[in-house]
Structure formats: structure tokens, C-alpha cells
PDB file of N, CA, C and O in Angstrom:
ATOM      1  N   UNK A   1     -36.470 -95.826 -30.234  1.00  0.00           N
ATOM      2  CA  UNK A   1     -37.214 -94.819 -29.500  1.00  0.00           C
ATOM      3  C   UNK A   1     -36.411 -93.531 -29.481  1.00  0.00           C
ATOM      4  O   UNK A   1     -35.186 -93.547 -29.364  1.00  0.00           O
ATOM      5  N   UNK A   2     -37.126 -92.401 -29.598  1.00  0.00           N
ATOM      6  CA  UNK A   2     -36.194 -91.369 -30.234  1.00  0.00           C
ATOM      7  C   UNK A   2     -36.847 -90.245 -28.333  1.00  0.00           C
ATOM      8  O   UNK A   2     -37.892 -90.102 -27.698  1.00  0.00           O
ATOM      9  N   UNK A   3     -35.406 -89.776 -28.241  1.00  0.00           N
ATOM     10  CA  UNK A   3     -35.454 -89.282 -26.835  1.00  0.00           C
ATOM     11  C   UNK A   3     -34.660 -87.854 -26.821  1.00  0.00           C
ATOM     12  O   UNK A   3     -33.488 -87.493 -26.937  1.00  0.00           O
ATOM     13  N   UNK A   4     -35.797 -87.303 -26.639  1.00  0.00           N
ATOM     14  CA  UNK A   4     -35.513 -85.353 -26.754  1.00  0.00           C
ATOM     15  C   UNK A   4     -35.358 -84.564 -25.050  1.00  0.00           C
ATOM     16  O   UNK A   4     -36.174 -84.453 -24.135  1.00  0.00           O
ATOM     17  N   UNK A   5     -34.344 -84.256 -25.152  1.00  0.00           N
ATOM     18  CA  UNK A   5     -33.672 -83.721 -23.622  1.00  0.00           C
ATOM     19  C   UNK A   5     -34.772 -82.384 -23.476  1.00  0.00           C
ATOM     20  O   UNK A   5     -35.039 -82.064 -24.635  1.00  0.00           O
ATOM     21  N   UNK A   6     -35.260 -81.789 -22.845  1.00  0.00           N
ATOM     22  CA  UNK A   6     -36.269 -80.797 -21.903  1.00  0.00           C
ATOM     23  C   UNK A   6     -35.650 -80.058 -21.595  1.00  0.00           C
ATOM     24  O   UNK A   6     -35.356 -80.339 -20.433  1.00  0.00           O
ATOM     25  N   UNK A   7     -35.135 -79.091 -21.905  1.00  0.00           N
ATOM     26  CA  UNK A   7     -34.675 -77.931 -20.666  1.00  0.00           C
ATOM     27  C   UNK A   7     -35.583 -77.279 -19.776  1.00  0.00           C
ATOM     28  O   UNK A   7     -36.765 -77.076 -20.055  1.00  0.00           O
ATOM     29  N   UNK A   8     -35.161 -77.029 -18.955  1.00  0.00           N
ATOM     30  CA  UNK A   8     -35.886 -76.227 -17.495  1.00  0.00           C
ATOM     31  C   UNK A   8     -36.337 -75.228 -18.359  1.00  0.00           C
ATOM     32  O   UNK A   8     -35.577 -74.628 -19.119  1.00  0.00           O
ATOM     33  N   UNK A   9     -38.099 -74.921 -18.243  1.00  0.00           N
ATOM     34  CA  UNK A   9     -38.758 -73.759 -18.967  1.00  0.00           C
ATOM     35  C   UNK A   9     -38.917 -74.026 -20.245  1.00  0.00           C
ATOM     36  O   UNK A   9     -39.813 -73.350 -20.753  1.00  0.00           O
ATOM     37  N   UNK A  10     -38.451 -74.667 -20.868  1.00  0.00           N
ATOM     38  CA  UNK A  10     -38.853 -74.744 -22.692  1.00  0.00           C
ATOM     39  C   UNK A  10     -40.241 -75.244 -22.338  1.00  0.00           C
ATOM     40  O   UNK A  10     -40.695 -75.698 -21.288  1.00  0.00           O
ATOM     41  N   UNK A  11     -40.921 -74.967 -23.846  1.00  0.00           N
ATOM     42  CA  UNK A  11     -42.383 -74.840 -24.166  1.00  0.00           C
ATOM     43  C   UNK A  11     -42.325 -76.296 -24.858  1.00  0.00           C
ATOM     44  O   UNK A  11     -41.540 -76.796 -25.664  1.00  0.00           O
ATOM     45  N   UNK A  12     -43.603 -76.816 -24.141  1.00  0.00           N
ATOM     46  CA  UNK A  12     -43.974 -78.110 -24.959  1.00  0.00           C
ATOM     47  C   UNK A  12     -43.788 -77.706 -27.095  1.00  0.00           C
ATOM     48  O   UNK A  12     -43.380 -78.372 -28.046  1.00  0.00           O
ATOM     49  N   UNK A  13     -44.184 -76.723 -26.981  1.00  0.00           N
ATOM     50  CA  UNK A  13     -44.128 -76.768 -28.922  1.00  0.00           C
ATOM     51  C   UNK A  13     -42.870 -76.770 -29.141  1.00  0.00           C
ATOM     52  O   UNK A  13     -42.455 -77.172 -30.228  1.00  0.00           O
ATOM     53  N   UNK A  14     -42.110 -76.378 -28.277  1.00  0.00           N
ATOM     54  CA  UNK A  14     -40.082 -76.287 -28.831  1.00  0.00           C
ATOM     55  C   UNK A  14     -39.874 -77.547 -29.042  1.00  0.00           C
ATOM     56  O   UNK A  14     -39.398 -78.063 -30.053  1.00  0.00           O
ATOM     57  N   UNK A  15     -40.405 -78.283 -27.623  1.00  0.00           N
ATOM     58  CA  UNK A  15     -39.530 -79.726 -27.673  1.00  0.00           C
ATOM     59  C   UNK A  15     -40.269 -80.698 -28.802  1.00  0.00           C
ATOM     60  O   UNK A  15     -39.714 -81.665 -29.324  1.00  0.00           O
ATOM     61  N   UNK A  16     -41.368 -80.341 -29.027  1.00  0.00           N
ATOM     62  CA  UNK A  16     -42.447 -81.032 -30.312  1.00  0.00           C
ATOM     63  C   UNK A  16     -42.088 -80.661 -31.734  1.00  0.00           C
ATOM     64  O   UNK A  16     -42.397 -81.295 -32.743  1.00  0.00           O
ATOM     65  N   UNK A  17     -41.601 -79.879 -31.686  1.00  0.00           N
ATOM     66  CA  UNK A  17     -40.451 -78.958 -32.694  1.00  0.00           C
ATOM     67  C   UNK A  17     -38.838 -79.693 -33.060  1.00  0.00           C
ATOM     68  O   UNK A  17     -38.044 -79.680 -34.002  1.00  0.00           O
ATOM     69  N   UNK A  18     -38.903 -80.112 -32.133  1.00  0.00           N
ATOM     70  CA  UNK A  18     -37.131 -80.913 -31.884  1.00  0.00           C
ATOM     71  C   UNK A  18     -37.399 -82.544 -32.397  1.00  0.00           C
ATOM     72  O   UNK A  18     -36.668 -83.214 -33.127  1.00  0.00           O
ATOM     73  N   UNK A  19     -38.542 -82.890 -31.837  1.00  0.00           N
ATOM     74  CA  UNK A  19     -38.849 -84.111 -31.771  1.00  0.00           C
ATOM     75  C   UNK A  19     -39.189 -84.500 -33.171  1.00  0.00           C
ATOM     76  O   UNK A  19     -38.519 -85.444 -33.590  1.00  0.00           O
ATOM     77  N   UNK A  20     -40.253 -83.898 -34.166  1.00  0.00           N
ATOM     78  CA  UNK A  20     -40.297 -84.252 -35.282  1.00  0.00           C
ATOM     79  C   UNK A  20     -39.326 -83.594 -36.370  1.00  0.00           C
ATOM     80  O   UNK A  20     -39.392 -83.732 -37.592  1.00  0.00           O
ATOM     81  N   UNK A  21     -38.301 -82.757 -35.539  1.00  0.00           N
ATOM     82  CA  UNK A  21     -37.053 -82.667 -36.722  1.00  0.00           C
ATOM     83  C   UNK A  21     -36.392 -84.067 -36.963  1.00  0.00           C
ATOM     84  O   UNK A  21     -36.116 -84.628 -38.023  1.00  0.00           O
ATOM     85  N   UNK A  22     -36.175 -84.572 -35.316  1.00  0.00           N
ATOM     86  CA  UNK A  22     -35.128 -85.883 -35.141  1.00  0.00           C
ATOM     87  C   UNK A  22     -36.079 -87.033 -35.574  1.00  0.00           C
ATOM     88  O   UNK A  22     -35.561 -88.150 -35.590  1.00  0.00           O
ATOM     89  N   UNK A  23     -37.407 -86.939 -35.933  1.00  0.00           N
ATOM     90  CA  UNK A  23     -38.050 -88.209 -36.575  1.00  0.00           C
ATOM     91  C   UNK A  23     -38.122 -88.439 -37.900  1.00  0.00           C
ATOM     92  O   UNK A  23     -38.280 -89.505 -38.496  1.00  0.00           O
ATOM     93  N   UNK A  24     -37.958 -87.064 -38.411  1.00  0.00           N
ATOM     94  CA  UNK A  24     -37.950 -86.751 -40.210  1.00  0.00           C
ATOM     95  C   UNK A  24     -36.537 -87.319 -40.834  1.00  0.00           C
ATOM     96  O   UNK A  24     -36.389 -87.965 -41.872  1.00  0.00           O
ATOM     97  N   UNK A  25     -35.195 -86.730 -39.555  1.00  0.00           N
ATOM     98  CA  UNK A  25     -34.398 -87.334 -39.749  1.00  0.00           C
ATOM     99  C   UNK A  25     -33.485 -88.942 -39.777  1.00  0.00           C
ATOM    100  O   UNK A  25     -32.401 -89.337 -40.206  1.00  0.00           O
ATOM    101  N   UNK A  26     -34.779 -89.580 -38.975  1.00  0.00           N
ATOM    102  CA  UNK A  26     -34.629 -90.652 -39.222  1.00  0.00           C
ATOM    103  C   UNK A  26     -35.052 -91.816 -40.640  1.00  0.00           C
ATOM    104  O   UNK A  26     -34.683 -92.954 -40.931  1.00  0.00           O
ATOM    105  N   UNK A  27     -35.840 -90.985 -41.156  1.00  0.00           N
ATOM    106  CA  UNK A  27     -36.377 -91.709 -42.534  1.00  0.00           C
ATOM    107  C   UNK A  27     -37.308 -92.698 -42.121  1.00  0.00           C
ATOM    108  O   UNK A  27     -37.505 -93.752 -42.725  1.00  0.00           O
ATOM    109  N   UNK A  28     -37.948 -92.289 -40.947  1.00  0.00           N
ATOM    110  CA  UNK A  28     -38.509 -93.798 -40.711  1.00  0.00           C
ATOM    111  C   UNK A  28     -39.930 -93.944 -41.843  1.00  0.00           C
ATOM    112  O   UNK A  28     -39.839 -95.014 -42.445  1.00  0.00           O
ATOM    113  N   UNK A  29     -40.851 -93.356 -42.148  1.00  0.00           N
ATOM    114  CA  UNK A  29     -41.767 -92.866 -42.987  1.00  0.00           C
ATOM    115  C   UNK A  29     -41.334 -93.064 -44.441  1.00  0.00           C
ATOM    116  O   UNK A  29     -42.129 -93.749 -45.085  1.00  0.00           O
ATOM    117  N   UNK A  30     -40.027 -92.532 -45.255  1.00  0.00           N
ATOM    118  CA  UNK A  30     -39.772 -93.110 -46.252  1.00  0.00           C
ATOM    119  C   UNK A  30     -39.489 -94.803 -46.101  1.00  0.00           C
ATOM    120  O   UNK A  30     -39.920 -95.466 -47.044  1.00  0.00           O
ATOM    121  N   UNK A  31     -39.019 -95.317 -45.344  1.00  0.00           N
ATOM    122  CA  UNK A  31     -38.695 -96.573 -45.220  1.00  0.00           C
ATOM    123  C   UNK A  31     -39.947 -97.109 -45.518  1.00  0.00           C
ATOM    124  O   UNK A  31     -40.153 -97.634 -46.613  1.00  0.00           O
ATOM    125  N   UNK A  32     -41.179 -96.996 -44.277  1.00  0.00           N
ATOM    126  CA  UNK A  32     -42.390 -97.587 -44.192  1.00  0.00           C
ATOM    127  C   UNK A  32     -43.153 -97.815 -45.718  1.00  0.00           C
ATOM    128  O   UNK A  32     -43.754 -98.807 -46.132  1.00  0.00           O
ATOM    129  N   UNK A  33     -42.917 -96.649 -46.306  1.00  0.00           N
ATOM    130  CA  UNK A  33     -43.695 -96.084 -47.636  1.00  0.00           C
ATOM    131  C   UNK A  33     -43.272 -97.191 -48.945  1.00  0.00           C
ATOM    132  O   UNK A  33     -43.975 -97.704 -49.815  1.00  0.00           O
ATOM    133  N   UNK A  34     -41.022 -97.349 -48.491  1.00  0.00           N
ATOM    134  CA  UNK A  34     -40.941 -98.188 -49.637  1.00  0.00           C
ATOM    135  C   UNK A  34     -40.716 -99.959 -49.262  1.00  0.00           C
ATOM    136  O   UNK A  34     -40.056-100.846 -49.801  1.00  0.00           O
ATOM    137  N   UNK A  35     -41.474 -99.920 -48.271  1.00  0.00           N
ATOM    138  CA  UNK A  35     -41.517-101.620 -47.736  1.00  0.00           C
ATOM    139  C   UNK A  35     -43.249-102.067 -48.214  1.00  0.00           C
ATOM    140  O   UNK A  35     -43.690-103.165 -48.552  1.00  0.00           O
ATOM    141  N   UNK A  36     -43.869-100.889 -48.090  1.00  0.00           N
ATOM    142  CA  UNK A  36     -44.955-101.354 -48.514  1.00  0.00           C
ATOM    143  C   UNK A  36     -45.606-102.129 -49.594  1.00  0.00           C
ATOM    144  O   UNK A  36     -46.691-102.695 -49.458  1.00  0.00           O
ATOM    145  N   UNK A  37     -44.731-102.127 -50.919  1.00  0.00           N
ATOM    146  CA  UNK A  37     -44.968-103.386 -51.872  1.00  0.00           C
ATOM    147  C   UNK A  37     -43.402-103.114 -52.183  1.00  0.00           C
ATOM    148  O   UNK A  37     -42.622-102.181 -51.993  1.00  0.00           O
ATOM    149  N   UNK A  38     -43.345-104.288 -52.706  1.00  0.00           N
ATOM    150  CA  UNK A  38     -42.027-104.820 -53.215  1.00  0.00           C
ATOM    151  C   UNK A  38     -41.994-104.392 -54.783  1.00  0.00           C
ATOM    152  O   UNK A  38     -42.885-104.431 -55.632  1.00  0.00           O
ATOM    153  N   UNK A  39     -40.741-104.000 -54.850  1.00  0.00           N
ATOM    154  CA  UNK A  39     -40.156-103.519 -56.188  1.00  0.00           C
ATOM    155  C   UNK A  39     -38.755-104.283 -56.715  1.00  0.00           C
ATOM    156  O   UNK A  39     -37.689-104.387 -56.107  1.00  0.00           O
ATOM    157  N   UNK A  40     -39.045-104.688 -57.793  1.00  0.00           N
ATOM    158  CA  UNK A  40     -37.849-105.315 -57.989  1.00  0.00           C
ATOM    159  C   UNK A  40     -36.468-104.855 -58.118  1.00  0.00           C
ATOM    160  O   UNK A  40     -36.274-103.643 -58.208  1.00  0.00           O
ATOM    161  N   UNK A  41     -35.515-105.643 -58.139  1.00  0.00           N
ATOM    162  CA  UNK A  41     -34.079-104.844 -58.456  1.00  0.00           C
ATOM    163  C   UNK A  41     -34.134-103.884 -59.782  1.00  0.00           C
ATOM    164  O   UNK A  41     -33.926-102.672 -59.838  1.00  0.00           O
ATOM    165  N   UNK A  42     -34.422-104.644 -60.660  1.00  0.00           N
ATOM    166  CA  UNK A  42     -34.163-104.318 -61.976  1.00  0.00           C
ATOM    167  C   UNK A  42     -34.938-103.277 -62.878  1.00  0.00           C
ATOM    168  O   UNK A  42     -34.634-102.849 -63.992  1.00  0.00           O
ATOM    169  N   UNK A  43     -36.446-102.884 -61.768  1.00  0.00           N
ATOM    170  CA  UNK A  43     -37.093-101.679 -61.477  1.00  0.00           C
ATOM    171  C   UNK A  43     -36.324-100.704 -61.479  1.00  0.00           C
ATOM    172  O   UNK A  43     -35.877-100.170 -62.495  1.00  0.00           O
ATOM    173  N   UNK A  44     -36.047-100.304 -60.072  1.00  0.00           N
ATOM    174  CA  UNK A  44     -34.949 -99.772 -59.093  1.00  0.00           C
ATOM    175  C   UNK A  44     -34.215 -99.057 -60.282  1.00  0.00           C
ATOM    176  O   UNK A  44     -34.484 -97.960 -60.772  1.00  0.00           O
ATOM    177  N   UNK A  45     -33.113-100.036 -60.667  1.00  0.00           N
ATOM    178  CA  UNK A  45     -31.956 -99.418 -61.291  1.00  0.00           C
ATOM    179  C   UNK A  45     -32.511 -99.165 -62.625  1.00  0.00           C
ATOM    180  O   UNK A  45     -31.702 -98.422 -63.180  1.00  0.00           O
ATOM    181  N   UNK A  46     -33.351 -99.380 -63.303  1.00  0.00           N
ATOM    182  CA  UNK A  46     -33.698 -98.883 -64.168  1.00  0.00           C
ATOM    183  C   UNK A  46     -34.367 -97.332 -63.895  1.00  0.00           C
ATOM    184  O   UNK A  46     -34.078 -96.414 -64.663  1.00  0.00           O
ATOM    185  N   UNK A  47     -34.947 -97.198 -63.163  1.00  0.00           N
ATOM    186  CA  UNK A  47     -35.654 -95.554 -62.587  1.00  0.00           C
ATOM    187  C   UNK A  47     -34.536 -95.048 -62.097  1.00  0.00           C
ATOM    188  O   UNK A  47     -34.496 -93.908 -62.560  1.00  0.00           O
ATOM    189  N   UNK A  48     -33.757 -95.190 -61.545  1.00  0.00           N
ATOM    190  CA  UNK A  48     -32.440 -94.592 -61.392  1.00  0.00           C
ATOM    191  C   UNK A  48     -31.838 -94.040 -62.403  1.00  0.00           C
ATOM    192  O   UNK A  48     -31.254 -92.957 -62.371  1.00  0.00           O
ATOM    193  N   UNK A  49     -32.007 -95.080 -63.756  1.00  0.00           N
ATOM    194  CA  UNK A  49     -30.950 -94.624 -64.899  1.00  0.00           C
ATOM    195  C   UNK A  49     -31.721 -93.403 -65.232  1.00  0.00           C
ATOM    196  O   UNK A  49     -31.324 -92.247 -65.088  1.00  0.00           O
ATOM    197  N   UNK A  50     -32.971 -93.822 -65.736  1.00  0.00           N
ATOM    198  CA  UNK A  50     -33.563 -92.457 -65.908  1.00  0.00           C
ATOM    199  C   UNK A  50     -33.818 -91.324 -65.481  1.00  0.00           C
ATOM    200  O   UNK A  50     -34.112 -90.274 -66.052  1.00  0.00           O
ATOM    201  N   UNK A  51     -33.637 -91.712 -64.014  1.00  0.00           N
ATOM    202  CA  UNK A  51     -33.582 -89.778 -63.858  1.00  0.00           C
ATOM    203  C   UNK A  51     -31.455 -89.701 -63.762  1.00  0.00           C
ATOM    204  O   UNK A  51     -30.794 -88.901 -63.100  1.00  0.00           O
ATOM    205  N   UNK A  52     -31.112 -90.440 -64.360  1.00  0.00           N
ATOM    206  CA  UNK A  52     -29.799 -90.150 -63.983  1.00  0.00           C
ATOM    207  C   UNK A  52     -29.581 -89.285 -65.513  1.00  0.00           C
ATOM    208  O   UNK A  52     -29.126 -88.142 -65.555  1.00  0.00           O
ATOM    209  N   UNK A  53     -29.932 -89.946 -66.530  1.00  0.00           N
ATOM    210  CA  UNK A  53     -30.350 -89.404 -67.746  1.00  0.00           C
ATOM    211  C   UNK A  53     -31.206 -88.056 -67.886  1.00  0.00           C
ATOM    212  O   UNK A  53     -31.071 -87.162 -68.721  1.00  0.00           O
ATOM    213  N   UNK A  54     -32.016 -88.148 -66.958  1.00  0.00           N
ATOM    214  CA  UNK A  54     -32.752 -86.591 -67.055  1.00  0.00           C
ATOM    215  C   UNK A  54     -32.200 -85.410 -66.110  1.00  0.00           C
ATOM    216  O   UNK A  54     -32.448 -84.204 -66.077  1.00  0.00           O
ATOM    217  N   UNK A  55     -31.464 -86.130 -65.456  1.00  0.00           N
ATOM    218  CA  UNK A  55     -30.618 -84.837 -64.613  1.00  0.00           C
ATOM    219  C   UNK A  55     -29.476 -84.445 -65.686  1.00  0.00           C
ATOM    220  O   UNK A  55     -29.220 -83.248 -65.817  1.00  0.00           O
ATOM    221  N   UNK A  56     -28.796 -85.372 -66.438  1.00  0.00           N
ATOM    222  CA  UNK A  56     -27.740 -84.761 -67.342  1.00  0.00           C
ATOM    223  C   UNK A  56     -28.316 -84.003 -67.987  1.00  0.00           C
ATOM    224  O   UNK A  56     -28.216 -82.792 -67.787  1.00  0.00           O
ATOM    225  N   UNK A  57     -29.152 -84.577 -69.035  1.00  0.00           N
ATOM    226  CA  UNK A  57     -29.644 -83.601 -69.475  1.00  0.00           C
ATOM    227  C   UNK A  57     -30.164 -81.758 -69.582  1.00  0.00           C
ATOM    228  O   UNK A  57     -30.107 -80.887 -70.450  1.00  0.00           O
ATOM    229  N   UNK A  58     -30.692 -81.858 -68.073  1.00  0.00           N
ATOM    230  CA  UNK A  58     -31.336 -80.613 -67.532  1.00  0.00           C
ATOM    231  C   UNK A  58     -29.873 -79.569 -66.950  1.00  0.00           C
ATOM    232  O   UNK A  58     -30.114 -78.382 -66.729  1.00  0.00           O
ATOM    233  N   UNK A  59     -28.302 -80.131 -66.719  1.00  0.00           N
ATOM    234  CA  UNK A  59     -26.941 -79.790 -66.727  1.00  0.00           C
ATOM    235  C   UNK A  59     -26.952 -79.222 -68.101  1.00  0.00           C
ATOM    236  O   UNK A  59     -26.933 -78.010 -68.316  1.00  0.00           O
ATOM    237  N   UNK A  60     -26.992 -80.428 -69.317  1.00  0.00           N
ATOM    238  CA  UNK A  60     -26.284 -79.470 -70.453  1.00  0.00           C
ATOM    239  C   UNK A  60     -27.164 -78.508 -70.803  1.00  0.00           C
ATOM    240  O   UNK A  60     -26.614 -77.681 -71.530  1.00  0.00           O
ATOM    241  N   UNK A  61     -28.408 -78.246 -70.572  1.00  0.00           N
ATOM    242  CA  UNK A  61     -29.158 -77.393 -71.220  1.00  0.00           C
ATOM    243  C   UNK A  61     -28.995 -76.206 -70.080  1.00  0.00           C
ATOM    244  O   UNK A  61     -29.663 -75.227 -70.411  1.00  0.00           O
ATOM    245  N   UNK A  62     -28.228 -76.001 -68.711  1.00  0.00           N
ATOM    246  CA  UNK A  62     -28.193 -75.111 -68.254  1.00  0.00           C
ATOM    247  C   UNK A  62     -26.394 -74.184 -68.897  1.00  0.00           C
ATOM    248  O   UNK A  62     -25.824 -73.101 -69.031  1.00  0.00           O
ATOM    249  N   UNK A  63     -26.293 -75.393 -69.045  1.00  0.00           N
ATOM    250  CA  UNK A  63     -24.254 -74.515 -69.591  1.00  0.00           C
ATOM    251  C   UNK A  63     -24.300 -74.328 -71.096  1.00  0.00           C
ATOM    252  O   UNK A  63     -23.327 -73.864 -71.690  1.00  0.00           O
TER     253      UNK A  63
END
């Protein structure tokens, strides 16, 4: 449960403002998104390699 302190006089939109910074920062939404079907390991690290491969790439073509 995520708990946002009020100051005396702040505007409900500040603290609604605070509140979904500290919820974005929790990842809870990416989590939900990648529990929703199962992916295998060997998925995973394979999509990894590839953008690990396409980020080098997009390096040497900047130097």
C-alpha cells in the first residue's frame, strides 16, 4: 500500500501527482503485464541477445 504524506493546504491534484509518480515507480503495471502469460527462459535471453546486438550495432554506426 503506497502512502503519500498531505501537507497542510496542498491541492488534492499535487498529492494525485505524487501518488502516481510513487506508483509508476513501483513497476507494479510492468510486473502485472509480464505475469500475464508465461515466457520461457530461453525466449527471454534470446530477445535480450538481440536487442543487445542491435544496440551495438546502432553504437558503431554512430562513431
Amino acid at each position: 500500500m503506497l502512502i503519500v504524506p498531505v501537507k497542510e493546504g496542498e491541492s488534492i491534484e499535487r498529492a494525485l501527482k505524487k501518488y502516481k509518480k510513487k506508483y509508476d515507480k513501483t513497476n507494479v503495471v510492468k510486473e502485472l503485464r509480464s505475469r500475464k502469460e508465461f515466457i520461457k527462459p530461453s525466449v527471454t535471453k534470446r530477445q535480450a541477445k538481440i536487442k543487445a546486438i542491435y544496440k551495438q550495432k546502432m553504437q558503431a554506426i554512430e562513431i
